[in-house]
PADOTI-267796 format. One record per atom (N, C-alpha, C): y, x, z negated. Coordinates in steps of 0.001 Angstrom, whole numbers, padded with zeros to 6 digits. Example, Ala and Ser with C-alpha at 12.3 -4.5 7.8 and 13.67 -1.06 7.14 Angstrom:
BEGIN
c2: -005690 | c1: 013190 | c3: -007800;
c2: -004500 | c1: 012300 | c3: -007800;
c2: -003300 | c1: 013200 | c3: -007800;
c2: -002250 | c1: 012850 | c3: -007080;
c2: -001060 | c1: 013670 | c3: -007140;
c2: 000030 | c1: 012900 | c3: -007870;
//
This chain:
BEGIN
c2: 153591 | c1: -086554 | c3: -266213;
c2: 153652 | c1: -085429 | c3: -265318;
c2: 152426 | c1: -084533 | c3: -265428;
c2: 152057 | c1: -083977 | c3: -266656;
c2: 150967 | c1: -083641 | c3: -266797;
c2: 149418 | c1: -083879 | c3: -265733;
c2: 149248 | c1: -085115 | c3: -265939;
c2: 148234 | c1: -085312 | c3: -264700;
c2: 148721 | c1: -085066 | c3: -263227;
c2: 149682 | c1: -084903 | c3: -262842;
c2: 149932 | c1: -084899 | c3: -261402;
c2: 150008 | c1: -083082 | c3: -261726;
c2: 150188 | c1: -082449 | c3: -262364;
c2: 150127 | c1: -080860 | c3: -262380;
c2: 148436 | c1: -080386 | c3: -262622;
c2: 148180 | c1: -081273 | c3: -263426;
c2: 146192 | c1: -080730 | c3: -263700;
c2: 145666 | c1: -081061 | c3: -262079;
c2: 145967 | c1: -082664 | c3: -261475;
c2: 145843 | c1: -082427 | c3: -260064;
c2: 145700 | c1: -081448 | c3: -258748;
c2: 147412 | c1: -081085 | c3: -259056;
c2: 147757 | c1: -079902 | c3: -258081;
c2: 147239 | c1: -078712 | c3: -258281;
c2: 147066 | c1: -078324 | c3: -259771;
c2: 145900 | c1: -077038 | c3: -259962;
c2: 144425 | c1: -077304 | c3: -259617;
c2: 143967 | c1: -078280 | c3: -260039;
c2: 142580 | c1: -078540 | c3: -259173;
c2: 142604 | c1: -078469 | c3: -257383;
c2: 143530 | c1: -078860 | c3: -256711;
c2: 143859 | c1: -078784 | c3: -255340;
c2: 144050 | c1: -078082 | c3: -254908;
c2: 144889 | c1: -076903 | c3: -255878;
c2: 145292 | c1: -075474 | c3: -255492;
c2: 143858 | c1: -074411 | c3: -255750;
c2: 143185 | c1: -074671 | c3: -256659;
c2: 141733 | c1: -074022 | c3: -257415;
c2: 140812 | c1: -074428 | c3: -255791;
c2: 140482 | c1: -075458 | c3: -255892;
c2: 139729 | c1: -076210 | c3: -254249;
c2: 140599 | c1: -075685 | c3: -253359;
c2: 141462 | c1: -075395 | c3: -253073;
c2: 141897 | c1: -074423 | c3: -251511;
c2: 141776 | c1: -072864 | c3: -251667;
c2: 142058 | c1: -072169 | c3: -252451;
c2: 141730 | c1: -071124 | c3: -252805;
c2: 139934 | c1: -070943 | c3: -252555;
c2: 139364 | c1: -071433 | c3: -252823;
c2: 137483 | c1: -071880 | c3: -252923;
c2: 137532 | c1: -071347 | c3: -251597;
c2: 138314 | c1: -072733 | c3: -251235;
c2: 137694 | c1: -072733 | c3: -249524;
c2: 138274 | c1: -071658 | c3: -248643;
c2: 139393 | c1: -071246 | c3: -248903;
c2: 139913 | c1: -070104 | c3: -248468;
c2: 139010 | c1: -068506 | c3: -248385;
c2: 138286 | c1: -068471 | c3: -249477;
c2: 137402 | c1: -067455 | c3: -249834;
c2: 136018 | c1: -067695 | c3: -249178;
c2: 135572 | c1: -069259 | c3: -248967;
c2: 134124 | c1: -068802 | c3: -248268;
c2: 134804 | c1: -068721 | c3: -247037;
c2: 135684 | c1: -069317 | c3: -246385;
c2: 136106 | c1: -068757 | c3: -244959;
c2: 135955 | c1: -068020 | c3: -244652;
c2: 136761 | c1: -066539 | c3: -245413;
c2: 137145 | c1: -065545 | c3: -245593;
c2: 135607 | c1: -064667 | c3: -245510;
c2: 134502 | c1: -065327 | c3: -246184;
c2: 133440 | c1: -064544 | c3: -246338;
c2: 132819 | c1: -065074 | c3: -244731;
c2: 132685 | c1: -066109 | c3: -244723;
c2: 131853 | c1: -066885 | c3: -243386;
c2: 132428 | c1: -065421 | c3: -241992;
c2: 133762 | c1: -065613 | c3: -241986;
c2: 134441 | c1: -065184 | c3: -240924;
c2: 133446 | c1: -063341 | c3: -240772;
c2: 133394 | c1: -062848 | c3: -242406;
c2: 132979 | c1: -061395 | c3: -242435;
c2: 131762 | c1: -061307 | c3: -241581;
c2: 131035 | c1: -062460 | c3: -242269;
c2: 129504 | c1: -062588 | c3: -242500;
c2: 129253 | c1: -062233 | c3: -240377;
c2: 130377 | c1: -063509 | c3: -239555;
c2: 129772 | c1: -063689 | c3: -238349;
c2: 130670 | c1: -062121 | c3: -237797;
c2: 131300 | c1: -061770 | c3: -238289;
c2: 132126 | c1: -060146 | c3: -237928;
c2: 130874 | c1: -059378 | c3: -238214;
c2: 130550 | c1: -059048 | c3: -238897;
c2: 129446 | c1: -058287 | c3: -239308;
c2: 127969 | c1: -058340 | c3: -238623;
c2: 127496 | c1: -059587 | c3: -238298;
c2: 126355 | c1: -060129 | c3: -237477;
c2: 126797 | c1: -059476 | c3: -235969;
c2: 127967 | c1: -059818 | c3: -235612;
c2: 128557 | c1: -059905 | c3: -234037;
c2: 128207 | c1: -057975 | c3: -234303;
c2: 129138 | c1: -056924 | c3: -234573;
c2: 129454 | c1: -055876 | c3: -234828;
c2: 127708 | c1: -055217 | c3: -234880;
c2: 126939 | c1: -055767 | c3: -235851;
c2: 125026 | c1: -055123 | c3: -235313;
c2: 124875 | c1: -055649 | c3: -234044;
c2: 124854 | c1: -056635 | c3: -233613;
c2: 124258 | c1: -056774 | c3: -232294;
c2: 125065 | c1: -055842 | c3: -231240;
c2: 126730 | c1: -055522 | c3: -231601;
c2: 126803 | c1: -054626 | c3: -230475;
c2: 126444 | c1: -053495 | c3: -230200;
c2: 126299 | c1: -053072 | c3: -231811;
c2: 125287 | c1: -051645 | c3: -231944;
c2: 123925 | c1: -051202 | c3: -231030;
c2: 123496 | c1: -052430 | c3: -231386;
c2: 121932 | c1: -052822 | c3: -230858;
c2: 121688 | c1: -052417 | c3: -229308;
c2: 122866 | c1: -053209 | c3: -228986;
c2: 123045 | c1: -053565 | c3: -227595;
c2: 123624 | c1: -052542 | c3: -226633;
c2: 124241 | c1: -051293 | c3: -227505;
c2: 124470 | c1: -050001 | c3: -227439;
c2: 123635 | c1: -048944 | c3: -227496;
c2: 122551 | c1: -049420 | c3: -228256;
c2: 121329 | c1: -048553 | c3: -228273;
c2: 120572 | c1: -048389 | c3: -227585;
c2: 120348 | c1: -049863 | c3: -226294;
c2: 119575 | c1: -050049 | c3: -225327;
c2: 119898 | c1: -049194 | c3: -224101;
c2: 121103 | c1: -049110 | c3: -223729;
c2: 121963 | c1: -048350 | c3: -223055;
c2: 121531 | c1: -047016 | c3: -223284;
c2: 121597 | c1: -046397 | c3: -224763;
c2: 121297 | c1: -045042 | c3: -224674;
c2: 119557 | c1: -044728 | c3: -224431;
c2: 118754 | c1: -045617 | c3: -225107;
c2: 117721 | c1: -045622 | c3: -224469;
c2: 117309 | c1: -046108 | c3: -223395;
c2: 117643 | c1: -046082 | c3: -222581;
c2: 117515 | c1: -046297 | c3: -220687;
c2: 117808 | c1: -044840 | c3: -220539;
c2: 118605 | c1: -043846 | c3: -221184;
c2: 118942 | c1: -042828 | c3: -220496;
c2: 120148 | c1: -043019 | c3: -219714;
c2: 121510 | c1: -043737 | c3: -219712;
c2: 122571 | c1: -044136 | c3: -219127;
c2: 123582 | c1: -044092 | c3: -220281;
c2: 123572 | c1: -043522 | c3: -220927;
c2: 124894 | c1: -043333 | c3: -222380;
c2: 125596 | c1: -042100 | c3: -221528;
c2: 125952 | c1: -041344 | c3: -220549;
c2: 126543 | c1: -041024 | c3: -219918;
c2: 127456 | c1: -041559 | c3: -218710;
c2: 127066 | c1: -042497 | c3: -218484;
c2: 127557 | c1: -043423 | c3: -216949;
c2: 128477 | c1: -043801 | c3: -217073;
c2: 129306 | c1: -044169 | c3: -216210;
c2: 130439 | c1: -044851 | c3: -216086;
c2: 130313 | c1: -046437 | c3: -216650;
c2: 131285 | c1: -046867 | c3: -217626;
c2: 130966 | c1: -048189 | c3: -217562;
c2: 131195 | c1: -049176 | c3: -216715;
c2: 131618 | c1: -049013 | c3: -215741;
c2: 131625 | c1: -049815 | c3: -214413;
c2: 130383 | c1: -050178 | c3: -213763;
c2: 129329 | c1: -048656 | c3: -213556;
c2: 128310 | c1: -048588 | c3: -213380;
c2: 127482 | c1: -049494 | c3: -214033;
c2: 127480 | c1: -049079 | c3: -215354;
c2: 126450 | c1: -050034 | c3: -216248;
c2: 126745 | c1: -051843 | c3: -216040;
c2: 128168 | c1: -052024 | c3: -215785;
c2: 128037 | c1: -053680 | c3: -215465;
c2: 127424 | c1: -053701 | c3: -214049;
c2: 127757 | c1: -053375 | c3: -213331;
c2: 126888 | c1: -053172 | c3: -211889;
c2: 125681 | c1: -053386 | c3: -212233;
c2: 125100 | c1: -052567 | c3: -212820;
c2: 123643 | c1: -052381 | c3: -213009;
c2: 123521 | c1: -054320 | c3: -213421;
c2: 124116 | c1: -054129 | c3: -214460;
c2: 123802 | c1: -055109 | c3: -215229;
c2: 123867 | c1: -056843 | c3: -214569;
c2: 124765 | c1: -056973 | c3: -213758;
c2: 125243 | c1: -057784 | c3: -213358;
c2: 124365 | c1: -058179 | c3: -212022;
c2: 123943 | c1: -056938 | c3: -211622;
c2: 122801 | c1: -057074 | c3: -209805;
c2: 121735 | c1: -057279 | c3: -211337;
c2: 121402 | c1: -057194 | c3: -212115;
c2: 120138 | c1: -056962 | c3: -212782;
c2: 120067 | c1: -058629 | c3: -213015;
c2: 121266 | c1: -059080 | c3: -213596;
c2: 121387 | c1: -060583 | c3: -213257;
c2: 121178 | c1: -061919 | c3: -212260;
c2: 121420 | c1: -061236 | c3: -210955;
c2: 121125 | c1: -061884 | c3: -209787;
c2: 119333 | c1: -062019 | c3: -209853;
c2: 118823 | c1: -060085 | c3: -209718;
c2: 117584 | c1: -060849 | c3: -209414;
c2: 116957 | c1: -060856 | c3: -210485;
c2: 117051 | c1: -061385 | c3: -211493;
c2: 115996 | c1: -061611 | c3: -212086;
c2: 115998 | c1: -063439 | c3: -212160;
c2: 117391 | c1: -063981 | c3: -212007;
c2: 117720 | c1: -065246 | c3: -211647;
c2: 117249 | c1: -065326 | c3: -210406;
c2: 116922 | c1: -064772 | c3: -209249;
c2: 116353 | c1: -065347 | c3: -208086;
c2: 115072 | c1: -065135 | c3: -207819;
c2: 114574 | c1: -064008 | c3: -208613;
c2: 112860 | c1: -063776 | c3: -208369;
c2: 112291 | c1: -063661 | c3: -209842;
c2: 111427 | c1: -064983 | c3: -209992;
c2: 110648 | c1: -064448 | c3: -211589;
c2: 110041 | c1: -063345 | c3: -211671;
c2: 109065 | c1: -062961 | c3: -210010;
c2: 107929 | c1: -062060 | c3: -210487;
c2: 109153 | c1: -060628 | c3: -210672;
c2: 110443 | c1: -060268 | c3: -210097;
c2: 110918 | c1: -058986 | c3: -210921;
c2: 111492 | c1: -059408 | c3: -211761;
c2: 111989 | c1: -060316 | c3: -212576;
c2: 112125 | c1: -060616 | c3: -213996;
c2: 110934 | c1: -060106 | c3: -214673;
c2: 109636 | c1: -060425 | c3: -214790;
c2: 108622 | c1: -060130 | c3: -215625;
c2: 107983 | c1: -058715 | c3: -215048;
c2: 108436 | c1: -058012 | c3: -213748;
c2: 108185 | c1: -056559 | c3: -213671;
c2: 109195 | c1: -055956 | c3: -214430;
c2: 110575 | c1: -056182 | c3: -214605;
c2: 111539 | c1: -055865 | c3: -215320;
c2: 111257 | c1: -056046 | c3: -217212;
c2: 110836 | c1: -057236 | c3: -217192;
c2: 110016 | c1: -057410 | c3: -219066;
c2: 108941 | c1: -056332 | c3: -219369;
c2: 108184 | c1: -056201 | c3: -218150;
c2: 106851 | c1: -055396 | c3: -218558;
c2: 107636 | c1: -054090 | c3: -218629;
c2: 108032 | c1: -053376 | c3: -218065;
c2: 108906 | c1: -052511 | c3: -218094;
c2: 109538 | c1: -051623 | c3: -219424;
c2: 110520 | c1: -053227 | c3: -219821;
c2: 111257 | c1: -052470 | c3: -221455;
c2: 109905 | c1: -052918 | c3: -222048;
c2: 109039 | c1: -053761 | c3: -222007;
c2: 108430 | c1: -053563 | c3: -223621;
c2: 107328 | c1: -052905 | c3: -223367;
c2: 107205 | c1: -052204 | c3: -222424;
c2: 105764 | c1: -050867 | c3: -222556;
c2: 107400 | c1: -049787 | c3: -223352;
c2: 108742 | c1: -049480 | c3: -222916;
c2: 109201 | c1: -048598 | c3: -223531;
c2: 109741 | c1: -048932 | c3: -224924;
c2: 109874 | c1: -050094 | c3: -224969;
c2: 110072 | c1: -050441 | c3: -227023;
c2: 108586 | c1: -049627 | c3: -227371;
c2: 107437 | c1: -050622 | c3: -227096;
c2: 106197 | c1: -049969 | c3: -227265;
c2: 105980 | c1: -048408 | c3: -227774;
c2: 106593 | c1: -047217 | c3: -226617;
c2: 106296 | c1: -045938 | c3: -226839;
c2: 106919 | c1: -045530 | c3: -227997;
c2: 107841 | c1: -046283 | c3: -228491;
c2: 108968 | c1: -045980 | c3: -229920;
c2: 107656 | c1: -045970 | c3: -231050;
c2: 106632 | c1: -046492 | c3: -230860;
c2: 106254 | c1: -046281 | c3: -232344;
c2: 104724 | c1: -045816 | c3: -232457;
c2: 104888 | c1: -045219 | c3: -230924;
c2: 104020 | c1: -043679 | c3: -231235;
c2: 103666 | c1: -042899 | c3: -232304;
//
């Protein structure tokens, strides 16, 4: 009996393991996900629109989608755009 119990504690020791990097994996991509929404919250307030309706802002966001999918040259008037204003950040 002995060996079939040193077994089940090794099996039980190995699920517990794996239970815990899960447990960390799961934080790790909670934690990654949770900065980018920050981030992605920050952009918003720097546009000057952290007041708006959020309806508005998908609007925005969503026509901002169309054309930049149907016309490159305002896609890359739209790029030149934010990164002259990332740019002024480190005035």
């Amino acid at each position: 009996m002995r060996p079939l119990r040193s077994r089940l504690a090794r099996m039980r020791a190995a699920i517990t393991r794996l239970e815990r990097m899960r447990r960390s994996s799961s934080s790790e991509a909670r934690k990654k996900d949770t900065r980018e929404k920050i981030e992605l919250g920050g952009l918003i307030v720097k546009a000057g629109l952290r007041y708006e309706k959020r309806a508005l802002l998908l609007g925005l966001l969503i026509d901002g989608v169309d054309r930049i999918k149907a016309d490159e040259a305002e896609r890359a008037r739209l790029l030149a755009i934010g990164a002259e204003a990332f740019g002024r950040d480190h005035e």
